[in-house]
C-alpha positions in Angstrom: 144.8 47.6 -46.5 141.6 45.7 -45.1 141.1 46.8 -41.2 140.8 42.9 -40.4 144.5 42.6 -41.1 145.6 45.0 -38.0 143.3 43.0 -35.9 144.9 41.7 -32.6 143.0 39.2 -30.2 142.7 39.8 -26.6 146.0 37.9 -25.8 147.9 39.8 -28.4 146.7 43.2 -27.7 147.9 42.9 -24.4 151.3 41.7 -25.6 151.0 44.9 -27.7 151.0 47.0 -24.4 153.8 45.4 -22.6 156.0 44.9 -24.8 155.8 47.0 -28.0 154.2 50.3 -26.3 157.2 51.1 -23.9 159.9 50.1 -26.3 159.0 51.4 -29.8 156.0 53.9 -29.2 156.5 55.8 -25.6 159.8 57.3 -26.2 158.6 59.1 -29.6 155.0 60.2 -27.6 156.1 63.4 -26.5 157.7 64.1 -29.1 154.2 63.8 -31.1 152.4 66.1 -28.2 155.4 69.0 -28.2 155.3 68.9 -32.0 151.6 69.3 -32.5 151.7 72.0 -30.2 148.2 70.7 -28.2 146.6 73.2 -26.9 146.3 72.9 -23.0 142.5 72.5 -21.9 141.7 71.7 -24.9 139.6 68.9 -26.0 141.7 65.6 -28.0 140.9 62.6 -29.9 143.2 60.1 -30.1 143.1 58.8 -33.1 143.7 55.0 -33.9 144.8 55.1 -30.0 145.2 51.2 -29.5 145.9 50.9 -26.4 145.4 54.5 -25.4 149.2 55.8 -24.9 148.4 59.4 -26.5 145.5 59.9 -24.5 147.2 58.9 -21.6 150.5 60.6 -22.1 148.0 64.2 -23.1 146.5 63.8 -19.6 149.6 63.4 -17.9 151.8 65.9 -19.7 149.2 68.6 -20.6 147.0 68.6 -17.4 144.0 68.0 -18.7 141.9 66.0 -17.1 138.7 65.8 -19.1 137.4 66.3 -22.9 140.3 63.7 -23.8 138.6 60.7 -26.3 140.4 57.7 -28.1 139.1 56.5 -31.0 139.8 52.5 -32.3 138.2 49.9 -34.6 139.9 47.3 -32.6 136.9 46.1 -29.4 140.7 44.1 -27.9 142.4 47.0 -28.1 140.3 49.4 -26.4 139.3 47.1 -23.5 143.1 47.1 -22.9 143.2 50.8 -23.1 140.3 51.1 -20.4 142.4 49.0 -17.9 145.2 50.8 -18.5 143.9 54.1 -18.0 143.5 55.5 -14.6 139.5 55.9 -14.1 140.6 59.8 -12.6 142.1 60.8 -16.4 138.8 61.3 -17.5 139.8 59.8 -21.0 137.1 57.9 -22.9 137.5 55.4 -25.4 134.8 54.7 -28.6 134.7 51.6 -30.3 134.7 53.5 -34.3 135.6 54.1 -37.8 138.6 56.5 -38.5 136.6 57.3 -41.9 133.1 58.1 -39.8 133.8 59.5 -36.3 131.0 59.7 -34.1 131.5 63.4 -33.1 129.8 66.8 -34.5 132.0 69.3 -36.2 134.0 71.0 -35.0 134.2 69.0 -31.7 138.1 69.0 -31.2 141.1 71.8 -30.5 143.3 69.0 -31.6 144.0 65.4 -33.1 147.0 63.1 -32.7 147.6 60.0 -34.4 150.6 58.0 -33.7 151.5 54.9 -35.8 147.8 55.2 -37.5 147.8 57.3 -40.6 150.1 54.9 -43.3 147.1 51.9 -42.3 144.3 53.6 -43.2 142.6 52.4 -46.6 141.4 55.8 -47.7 143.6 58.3 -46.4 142.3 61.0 -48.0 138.8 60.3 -46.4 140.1 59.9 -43.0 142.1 63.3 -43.0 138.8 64.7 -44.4 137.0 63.2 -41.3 139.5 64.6 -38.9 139.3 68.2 -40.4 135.4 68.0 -40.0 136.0 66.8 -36.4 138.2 69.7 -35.7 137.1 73.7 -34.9 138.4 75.9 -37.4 141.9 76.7 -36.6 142.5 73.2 -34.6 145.7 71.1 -34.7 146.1 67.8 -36.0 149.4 65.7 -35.6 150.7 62.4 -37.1 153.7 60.0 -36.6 154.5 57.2 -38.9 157.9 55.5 -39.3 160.7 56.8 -41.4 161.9 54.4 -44.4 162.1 51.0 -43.8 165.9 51.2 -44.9 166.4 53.9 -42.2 165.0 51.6 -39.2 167.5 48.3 -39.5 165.6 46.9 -37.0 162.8 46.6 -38.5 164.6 45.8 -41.8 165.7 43.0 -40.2 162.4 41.9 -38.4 160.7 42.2 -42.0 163.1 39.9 -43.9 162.7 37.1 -40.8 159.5 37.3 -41.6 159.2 37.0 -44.7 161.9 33.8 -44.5 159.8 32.5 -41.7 156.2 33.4 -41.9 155.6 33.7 -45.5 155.7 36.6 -47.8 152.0 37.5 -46.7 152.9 38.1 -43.8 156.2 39.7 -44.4 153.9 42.3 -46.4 152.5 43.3 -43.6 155.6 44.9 -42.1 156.1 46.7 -45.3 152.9 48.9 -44.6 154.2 50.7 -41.3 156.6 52.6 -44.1 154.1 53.3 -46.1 154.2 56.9 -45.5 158.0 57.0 -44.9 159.0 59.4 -47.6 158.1 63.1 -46.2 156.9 64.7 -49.0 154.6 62.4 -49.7 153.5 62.8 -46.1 153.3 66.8 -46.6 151.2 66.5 -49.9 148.3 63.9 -48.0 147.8 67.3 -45.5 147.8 69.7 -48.1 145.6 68.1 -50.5 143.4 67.2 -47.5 143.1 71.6 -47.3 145.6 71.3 -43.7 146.9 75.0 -43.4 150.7 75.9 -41.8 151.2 72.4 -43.1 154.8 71.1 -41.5 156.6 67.9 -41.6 159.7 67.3 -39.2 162.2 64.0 -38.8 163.9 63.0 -35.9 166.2 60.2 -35.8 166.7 58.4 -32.4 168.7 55.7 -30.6 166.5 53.5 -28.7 167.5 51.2 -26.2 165.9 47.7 -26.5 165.6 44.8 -24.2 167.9 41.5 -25.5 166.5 41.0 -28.9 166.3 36.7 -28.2 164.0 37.6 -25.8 162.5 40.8 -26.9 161.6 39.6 -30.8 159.0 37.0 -29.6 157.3 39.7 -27.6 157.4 42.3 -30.2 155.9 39.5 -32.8 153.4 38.1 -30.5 151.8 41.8 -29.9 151.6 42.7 -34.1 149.3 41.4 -36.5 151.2 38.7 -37.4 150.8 37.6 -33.9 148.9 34.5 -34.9 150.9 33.2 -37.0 154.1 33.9 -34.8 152.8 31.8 -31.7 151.5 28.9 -33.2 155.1 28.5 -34.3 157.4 25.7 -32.9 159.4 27.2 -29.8 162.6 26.2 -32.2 161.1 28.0 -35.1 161.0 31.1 -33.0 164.1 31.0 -31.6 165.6 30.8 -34.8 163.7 33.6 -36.1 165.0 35.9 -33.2 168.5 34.8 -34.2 168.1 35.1 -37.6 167.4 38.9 -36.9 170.5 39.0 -34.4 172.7 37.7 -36.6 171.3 39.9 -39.3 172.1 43.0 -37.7 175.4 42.4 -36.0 176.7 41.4 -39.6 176.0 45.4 -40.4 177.3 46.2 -36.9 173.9 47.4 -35.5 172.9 47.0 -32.2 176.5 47.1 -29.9 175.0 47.5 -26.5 171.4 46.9 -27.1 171.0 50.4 -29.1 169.5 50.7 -32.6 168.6 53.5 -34.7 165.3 54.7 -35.4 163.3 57.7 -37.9 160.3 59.2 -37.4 158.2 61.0 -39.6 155.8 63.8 -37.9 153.5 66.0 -39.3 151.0 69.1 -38.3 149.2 71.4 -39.8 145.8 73.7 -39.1 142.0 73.1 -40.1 141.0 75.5 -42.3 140.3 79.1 -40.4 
């Protein structure tokens, strides 16, 4: 997948903040910290870190206050990150290439990448690149969705879409699933020479805002944001419904609550 398709523009990355971040990616956050088992003091890249919700959520949790990086290719992304971030977290953010990370080996105690790992071209490269980045016996730790099947939310999202936006685009959401099957997730680390190599799921009930009103923020902070909002209001709203009526006919969603899988994995650079 070419990076220029996960490009956002400035509006749309900060539509990705406010309305995907504390939705779809906080609640699982913590979740990716606890699991990777970060060491405390330690030093942490973010990896892929949009708009910086790892990085923040390591300073806040873990206590550290300095030797905390993110890493993005996206400039709009990362000058959302900055003004997000409190100036006293000590977190800095890089403008660079998952596959080429300007840091000397063995710079890291650990690396966390949530919702970055299925969109990376070379994957193989990239989890070379992040053992090389990493001191010997340091912890890396991924999140990626589940199969699409086993997020009806965004089964239903991806079939809009594609009715809507075009099958272009509607490919797009297939690649956040990419990785959904564990094992295949599990081999990546191993071949990539991880040690103590673990994958784990966890299945969650999340809580979303009305979808009518929710959808057209979710779609307008993606990379099909562009071709969302320059959408009739009427073809928009009938998207949103399209997904409503979608999932109530499988009885998803009573009360605003919809079921969710993550993927995460961990494992060790070589000692």
């Amino acid at each position: 997948m070419a990076d220029k398709e996960w490009r956002r523009d400035a509006a749309a990355a900060l539509r990705f903040e406010e309305g995907i971040v504390p939705h779809l990616l906080r609640p699982w956050t913590g979740e990716l910290i606890r699991f990777a088992r970060v060491p405390r003091g330690g030093r942490v890249l973010d990896l892929a870190c949009g708009t910086g919700l790892v990085a923040r959520e390591v300073s806040a949790t873990e206590g550290i206050r300095s030797g905390i990086f993110g890493v993005d290719f996206s400039p709009e992304m990362l000058s959302v990150a900055r003004k997000v971030a409190a100036e006293a977290s000590g977190i800095r953010f890089t403008l660079a290439d998952a596959a080429s990370l300007p840091f000397p080996d063995g710079t890291f105690d650990a690396v966390l990448c949530q919702q970055g790992l299925q969109f990376f071209a070379d994957r193989p490269l990239v989890l070379r690149e992040i053992g090389r980045v990493l001191r010997s016996g340091g912890v890396f730790g991924a999140s990626v969705w589940g199969r699409e099947a086993e997020n009806a939310y965004f089964a239903a999202i991806h079939r809009a879409v594609d009715r809507y936006l075009g099958k272009e685009a509607g490919r797009m959401f297939e690649a956040p699933f990419a990785l959904g099957e564990p094992e295949l997730l599990k081999s990546l680390l191993d071949d990539a020479g991880f040690e103590e190599v673990e994958v784990r799921r966890l299945a969650k009930t999340l809580r979303l805002p009305p979808l009518v009103e929710f959808i057209p923020r979710h779609l307008g902070g993606t990379s099909v944001a562009a071709l969302f909002v320059c959408k009739d209001a009427e073809t928009r709203r009938a998207l949103a419904a399209d997904v409503v009526a979608d999932l109530e006919s499988q009885g998803i969603g009573a009360g605003g609550e919809f079921p969710f899988m993550m993927n995460f994995a961990r494992g060790r650079a070589r000692t």
